[in-house]
N, C-alpha and C positions, 0 to 999 in steps of 0.2 A: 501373824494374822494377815488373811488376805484382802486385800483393796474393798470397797464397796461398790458394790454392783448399782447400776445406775439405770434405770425405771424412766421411760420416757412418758407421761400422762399427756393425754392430748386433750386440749381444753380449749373453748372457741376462739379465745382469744390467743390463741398458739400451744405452743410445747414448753411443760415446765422439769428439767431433773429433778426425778426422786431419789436421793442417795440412800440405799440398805444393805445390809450385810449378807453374807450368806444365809448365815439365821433366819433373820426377816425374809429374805428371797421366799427360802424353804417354807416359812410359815405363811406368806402371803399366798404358795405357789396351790399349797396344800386347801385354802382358803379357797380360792378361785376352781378348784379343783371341786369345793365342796358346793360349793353355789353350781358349779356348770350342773353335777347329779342331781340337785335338787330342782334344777329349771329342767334337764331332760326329763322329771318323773313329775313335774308339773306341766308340761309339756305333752306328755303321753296318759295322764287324767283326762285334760282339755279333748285332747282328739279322741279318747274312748267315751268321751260325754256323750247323754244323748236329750233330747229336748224333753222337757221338762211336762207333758202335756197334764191340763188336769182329767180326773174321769167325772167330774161333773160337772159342767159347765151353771153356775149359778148365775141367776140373775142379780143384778145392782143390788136390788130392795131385796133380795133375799139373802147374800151375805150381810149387808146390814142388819136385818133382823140377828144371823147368828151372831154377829159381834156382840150385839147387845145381849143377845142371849147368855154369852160365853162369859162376857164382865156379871151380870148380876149371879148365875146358876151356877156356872164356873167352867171350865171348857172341857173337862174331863167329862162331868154328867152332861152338857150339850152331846157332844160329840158318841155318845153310848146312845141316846136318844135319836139323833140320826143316823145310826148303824141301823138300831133297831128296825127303824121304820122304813129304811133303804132294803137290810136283807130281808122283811115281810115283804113288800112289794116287789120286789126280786122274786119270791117264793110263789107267786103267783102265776108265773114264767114255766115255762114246760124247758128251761137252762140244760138239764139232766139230757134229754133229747136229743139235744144239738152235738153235732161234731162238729169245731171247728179246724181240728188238721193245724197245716202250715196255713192256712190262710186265714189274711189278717181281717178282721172285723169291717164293714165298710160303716161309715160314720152315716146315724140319722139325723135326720134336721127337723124334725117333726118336733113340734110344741108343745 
C-alpha cells in the first residue's frame, strides 16, 4: 500500500495537512473535476443570458389590480382575458404591413 498523499487546504488562518490515499486523491480529483464542468456551463448560461426586458410595461395600480385579479379569478382565466383584449387591440393595427427586417423596433414612450 502506498503512502498517503497529503492535500495542503489553505485556510485564513494558515495551512492545515489533509492526509488521503490514492483512492480519496482519485475520487476528490474526479469531484473537482466535476464541479470545475458544472461552473464552466454555468458559466457560459451567465454569458449567453440576455436581459430580461418586459413587453409591457404596466403601471403600479395596474399590476395590482391583476394580482388581485389572478388571487380571486385565478391566474390562468386572468391571463386568457388579457391576451384576449391585448391580441383585439393589436388587430386593430395594420401589423400585417409592416416589415421589420433586421431592424430592431425603436421604443415608444407615448402614454
Amino acid at each position: 500500500m502506498s503512502p498517503p498523499i497529503k492535500v495542503i487546504l489553505t485556510k485564513k488562518t494558515g495551512a492545515e495537512p489533509l492526509k488521503i490515499s490514492k483512492n480519496e486523491n482519485k475520487k476528490l480529483s474526479d469531484i473537482i473535476d466535476q464541479l470545475t464542468d458544472g461552473l464552466d456551463s454555468l458559466v457560459e448560461i451567465y454569458n449567453d443570458s440576455e436581459e430580461d426586458v418586459p413587453l409591457i410595461a404596466f403601471k403600479p395600480n395596474v399590476v395590482e389590480s391583476i394580482e388581485k385579479a389572478k388571487k380571486v379569478y385565478g391566474a390562468k382565466h386572468v391571463d386568457d382575458k388579457i391576451n384576449k383584449i391585448v391580441q383585439e387591440t393589436l388587430s386593430w393595427l395594420p401589423l400585417d404591413e409592416i416589415d421589420l427586417g433586421d431592424e430592431e423596433e425603436e421604443e415608444d414612450d407615448d402614454d
